[in-house]
Each structure stands twice: as C-alpha cells, then as structure tokens.
C-alpha positions as CSV (number, residue, x, y, z in Angstrom):
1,X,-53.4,-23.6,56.3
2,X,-56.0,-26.2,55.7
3,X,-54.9,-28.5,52.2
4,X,-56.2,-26.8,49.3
5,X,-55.6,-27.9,45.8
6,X,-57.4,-25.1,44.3
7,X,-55.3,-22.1,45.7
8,X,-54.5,-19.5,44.0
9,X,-51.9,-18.0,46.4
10,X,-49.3,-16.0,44.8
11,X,-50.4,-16.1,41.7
12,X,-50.7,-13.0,39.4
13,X,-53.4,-13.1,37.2
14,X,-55.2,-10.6,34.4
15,X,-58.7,-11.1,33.8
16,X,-60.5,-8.8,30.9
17,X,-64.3,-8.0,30.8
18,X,-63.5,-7.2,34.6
19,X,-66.4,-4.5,35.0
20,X,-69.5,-6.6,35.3
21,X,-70.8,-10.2,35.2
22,X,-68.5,-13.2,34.6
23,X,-65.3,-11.4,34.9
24,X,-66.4,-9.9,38.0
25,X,-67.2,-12.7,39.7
26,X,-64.1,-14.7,38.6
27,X,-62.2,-12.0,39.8
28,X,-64.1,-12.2,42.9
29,X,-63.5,-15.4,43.6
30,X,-59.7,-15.8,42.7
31,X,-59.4,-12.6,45.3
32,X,-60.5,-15.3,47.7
33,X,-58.1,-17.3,47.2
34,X,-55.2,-15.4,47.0
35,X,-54.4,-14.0,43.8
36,X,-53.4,-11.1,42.7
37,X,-55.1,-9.0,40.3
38,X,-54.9,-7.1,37.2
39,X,-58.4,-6.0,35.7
40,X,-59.1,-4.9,32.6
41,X,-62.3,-3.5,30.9
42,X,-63.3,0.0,28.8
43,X,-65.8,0.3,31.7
44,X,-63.9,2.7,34.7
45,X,-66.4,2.9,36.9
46,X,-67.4,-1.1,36.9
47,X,-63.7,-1.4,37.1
48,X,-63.4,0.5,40.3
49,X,-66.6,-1.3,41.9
50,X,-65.3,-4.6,40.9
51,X,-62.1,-4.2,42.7
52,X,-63.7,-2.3,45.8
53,X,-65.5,-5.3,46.6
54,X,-62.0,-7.7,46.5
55,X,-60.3,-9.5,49.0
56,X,-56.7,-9.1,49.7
57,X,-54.3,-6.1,48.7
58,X,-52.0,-5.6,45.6
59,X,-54.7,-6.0,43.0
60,X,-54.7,-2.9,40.1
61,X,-57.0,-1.9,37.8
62,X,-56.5,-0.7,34.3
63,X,-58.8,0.8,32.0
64,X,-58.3,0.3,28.5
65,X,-60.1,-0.6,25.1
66,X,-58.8,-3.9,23.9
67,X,-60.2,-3.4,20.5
68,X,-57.4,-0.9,19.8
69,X,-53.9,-1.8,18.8
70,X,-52.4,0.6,20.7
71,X,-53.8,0.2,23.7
72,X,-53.2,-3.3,23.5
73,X,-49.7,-2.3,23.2
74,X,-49.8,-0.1,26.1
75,X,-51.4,-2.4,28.7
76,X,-49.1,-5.4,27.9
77,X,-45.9,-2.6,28.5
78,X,-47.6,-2.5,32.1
79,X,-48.3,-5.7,33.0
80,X,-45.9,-7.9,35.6
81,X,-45.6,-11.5,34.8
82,X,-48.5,-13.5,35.0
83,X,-49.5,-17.0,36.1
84,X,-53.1,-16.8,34.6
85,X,-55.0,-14.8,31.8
86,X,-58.6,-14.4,32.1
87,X,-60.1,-13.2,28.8
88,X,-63.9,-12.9,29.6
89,X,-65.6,-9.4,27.4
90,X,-68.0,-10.1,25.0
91,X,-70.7,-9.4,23.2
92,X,-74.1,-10.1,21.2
93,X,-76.7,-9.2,19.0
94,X,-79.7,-11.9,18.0
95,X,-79.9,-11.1,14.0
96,X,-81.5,-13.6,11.4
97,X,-78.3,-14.3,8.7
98,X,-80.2,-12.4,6.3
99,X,-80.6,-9.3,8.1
100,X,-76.5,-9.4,9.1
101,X,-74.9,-6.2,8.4
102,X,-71.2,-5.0,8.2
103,X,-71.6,-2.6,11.3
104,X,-72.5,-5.8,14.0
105,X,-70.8,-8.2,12.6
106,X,-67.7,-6.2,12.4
107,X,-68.2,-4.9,16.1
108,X,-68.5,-8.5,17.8
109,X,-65.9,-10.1,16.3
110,X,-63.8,-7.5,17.2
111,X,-64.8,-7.7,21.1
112,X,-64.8,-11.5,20.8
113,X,-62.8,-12.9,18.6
114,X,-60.0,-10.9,17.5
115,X,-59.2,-8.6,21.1
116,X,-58.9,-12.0,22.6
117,X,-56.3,-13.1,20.0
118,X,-54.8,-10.2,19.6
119,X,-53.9,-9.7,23.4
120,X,-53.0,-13.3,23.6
121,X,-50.3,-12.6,20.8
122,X,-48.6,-10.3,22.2
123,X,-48.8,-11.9,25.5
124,X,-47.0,-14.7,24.1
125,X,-44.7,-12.4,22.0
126,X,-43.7,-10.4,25.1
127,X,-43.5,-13.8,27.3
128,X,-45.3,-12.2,29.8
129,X,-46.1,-16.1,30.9
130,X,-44.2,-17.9,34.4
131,X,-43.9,-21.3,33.7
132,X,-47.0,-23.3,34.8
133,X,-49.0,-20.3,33.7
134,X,-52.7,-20.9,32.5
135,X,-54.8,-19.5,30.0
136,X,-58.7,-19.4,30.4
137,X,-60.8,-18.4,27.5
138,X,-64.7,-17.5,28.3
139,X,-66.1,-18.8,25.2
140,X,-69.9,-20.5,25.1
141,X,-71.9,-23.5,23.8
142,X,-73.3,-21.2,21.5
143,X,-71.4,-21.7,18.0
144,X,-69.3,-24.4,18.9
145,X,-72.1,-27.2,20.4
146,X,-75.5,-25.5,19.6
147,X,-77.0,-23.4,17.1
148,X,-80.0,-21.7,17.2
149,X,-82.1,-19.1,15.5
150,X,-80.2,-15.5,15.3
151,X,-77.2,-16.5,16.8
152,X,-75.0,-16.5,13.8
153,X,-72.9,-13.9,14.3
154,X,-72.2,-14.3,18.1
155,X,-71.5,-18.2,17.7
156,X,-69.3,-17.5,14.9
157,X,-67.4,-15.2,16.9
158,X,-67.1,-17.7,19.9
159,X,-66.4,-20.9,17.3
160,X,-63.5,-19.1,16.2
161,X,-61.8,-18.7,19.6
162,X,-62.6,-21.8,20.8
163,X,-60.5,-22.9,17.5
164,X,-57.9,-20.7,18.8
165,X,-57.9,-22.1,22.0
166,X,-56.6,-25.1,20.8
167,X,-54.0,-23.8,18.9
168,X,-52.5,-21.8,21.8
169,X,-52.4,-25.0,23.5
170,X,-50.5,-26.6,21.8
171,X,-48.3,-24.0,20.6
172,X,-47.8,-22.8,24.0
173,X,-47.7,-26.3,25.5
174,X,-45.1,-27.5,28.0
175,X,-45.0,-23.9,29.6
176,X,-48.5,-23.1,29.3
177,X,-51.7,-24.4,29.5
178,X,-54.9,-23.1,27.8
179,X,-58.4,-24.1,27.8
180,X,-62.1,-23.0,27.9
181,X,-65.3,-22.4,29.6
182,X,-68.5,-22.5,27.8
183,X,-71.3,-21.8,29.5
184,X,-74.9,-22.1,28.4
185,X,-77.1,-19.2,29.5
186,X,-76.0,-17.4,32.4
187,X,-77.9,-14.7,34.1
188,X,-76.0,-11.4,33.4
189,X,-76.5,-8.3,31.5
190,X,-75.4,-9.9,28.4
191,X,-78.6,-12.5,28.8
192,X,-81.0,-10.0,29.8
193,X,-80.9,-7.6,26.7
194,X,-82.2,-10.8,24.6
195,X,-84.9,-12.3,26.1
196,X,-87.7,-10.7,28.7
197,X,-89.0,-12.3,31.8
198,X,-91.7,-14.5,30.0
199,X,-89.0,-15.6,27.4
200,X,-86.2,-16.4,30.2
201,X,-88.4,-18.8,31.8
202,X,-89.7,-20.8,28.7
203,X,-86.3,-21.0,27.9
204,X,-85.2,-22.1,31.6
205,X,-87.4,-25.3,31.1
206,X,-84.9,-26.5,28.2
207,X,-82.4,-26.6,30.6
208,X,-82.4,-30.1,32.6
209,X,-81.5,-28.1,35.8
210,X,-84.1,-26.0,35.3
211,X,-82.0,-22.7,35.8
212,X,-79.9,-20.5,34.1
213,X,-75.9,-19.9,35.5
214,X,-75.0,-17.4,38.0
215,X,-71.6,-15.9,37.4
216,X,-70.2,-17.2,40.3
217,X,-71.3,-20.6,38.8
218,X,-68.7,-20.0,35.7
219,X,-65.9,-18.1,37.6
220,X,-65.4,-21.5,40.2
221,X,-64.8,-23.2,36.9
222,X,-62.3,-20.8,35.7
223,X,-60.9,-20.7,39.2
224,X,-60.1,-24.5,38.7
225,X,-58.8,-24.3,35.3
226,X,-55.8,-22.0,37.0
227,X,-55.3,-23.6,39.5
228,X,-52.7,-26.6,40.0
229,X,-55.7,-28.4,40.4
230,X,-55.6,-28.7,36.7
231,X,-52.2,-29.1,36.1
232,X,-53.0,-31.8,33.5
233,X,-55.9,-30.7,32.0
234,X,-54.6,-27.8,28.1
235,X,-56.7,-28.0,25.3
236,X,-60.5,-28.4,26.5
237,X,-63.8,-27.1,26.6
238,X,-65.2,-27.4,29.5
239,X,-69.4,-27.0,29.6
240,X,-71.0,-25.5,32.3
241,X,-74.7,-25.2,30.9
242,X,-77.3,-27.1,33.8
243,X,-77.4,-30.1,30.9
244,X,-78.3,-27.9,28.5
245,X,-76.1,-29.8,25.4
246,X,-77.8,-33.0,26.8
247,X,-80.3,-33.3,24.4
C-alpha cells in the first residue's frame, strides 16, 4: 500500500450529527480510508442513507437523541472502543439579543453545547478511549472569532465548547488528543434556512475565496485531526473559513 500518513485504517471511530451535511461527509470520507464506523443522529432515515453510500464493511448505525440522559447512557453501553469521536450536530436560529427567548436558547445549547459535553463525559468516565485516540469537536468561527448581528445565541453555544475543548485536552492529555474545526459558512442545510439565494451571494463576496465550504471541505480537516498525521497537534482551533477571519 502506497505511504499514507493520513490513514485511518483500523480505526474505530463515532461521529454524531451523522444524518446530513458535515457529519456525513466526514463519515464519508474516513469510510475511504479505512475506518470503521459508528453513526449517530435522531434522524433514522438520514442515518441509513448516510451509511448506504459508505465504503468498506463493519460500520453501524445508531439512532438516538443525544439531548436525553438516558439515551446518552444507552449508546455509550453499546459502543466498542474508539480511536476517534466525531461530535458534529448542531443547530441555529438568527435572533436579535432582545428578542431571545427561553424556548431557543434552551433548545441550542442543549444540541450544541451541553450533548457534546455530556457524551464526552461519560466517554471519558467509561474510558471508552485506546490510547492515541482523538477527539474532534465541529465548533465554528461564529462566537469564538466573529460576531455578528443575531448570532448570539448560536455563537454562545459554540464559544462554550470550544472552551471545553481545551479543557478536555488537557485533562485528557497524554492518552488523548482533542481539538477543533471551525468553519465559516458552509453550504448545508444549516446555512440555507438563514439566508436566501440573493443573501448567500452578498455574503460570499466577504469571503476572500469568494465561496462558501462544501462539507467535504470540513470533513478532510477532521479526517487529519484523527489521523496520526496529527499526532502532535491537542488543544487547537483549526479555521477553515476561505479567509473569512482575515479581515
């Protein structure tokens, strides 16, 4: 087999939000090269489309609502031991601060701050983890490196993990590594139900590379950060956002 430093051959990984956009094609891509797969997502049928369209045998799926403790409890009973964790579900709602309310605020930091943490925990609690194993966190410039109008809520949600991320790092740090993506605006279904066509490509012109991200452009990312290509590399934030932080 040709050299390779970004294989992914026998490793067991779980990546969440596995139905649709960035978790699909991560899990498409580490299929590729070899992993093994456990996806997660409330979403059955996007679950069974993801992994009909995989590489390589052995992968499972398993459906489940991460924002309940007790089926956090039951897919961490089921899982193997894992060389990677993909935690990728998330969502939004564009709401000036004044206009927050209880309801949606409550709802997305659920999905994206505390599931995330709360699977983590018990991940770590249940040393579910090989030695060497990574943890990649989908998190966002949004809330941690920009701000804009609306965005409170969501870039609250994704500054707090990205807080956590370092935390598990070091915590979790010589056996396991953890880190971050944080992608700018990436075309999924997530991005469409806030902007419309004319809006998408005003917005496009603010980016340097005059595009927005394609999944696949944020899963090769995360497919690096598990790899022992990046063997040295717990604790960070890596941007993928076509220059968008550059000015």
């Amino acid at each position: 087999m040709a050299y390779n430093p970004f294989t992914l051959e026998g490793k067991k990984i779980l990546i969440t939000g596995a139905a649709g956009g960035i978790g699909r094609a991560t899990a498409v891509e580490c299929a590729k090269l070899g992993a093994t797969l456990i996806l997660t997502d409330i979403n059955e049928d996007g679950l069974n489309s993801t992994l009909a369209i995989l590489e390589g045998d052995g992968h499972v799926c398993l459906t489940a609502n991460l924002t309940s403790q007790e089926a956090l409890d039951d897919l961490v009973a089921q899982l193997p031991m894992l060389d990677g964790f993909v935690s990728n579900a998330g969502v939004t709602k564009p709401t000036p601060v004044k206009f927050i309310n209880k309801d949606d605020l409550e709802r997305i930091m659920s999905i994206n701050t505390f599931a995330p943490i709360y699977l983590t925990q018990r991940l770590c609690k249940k040393k579910k983890f090989n030695e060497g194993a990574s943890i990649v966190f989908t998190v966002s410039v949004g809330g941690v490196f920009t701000t804009a109008p609306g965005n409170a809520m969501y870039g609250s949600s994704k500054g707090a993990l990205q807080v956590f991320m370092k935390n598990v790092a070091l915590e979790m740090a010589p056996k396991v590594r953890c880190n971050s993506v944080n992608p700018g605006m990436v075309n999924t279904n997530l991005a469409g139900r806030s902007y419309s066509d004319e809006d998408k490509e005003r917005d496009m012109q603010t980016y340097p590379l005059r595009r927005y991200g394609e999944p696949k452009d944020v899963a090769l990312a995360i497919v690096y950060l598990l790899s022992d290509a990046s063997s040295w590399v717990t604790g960070h934030a890596l941007i993928i956002d076509g220059g968008k932080t550059l000015y």
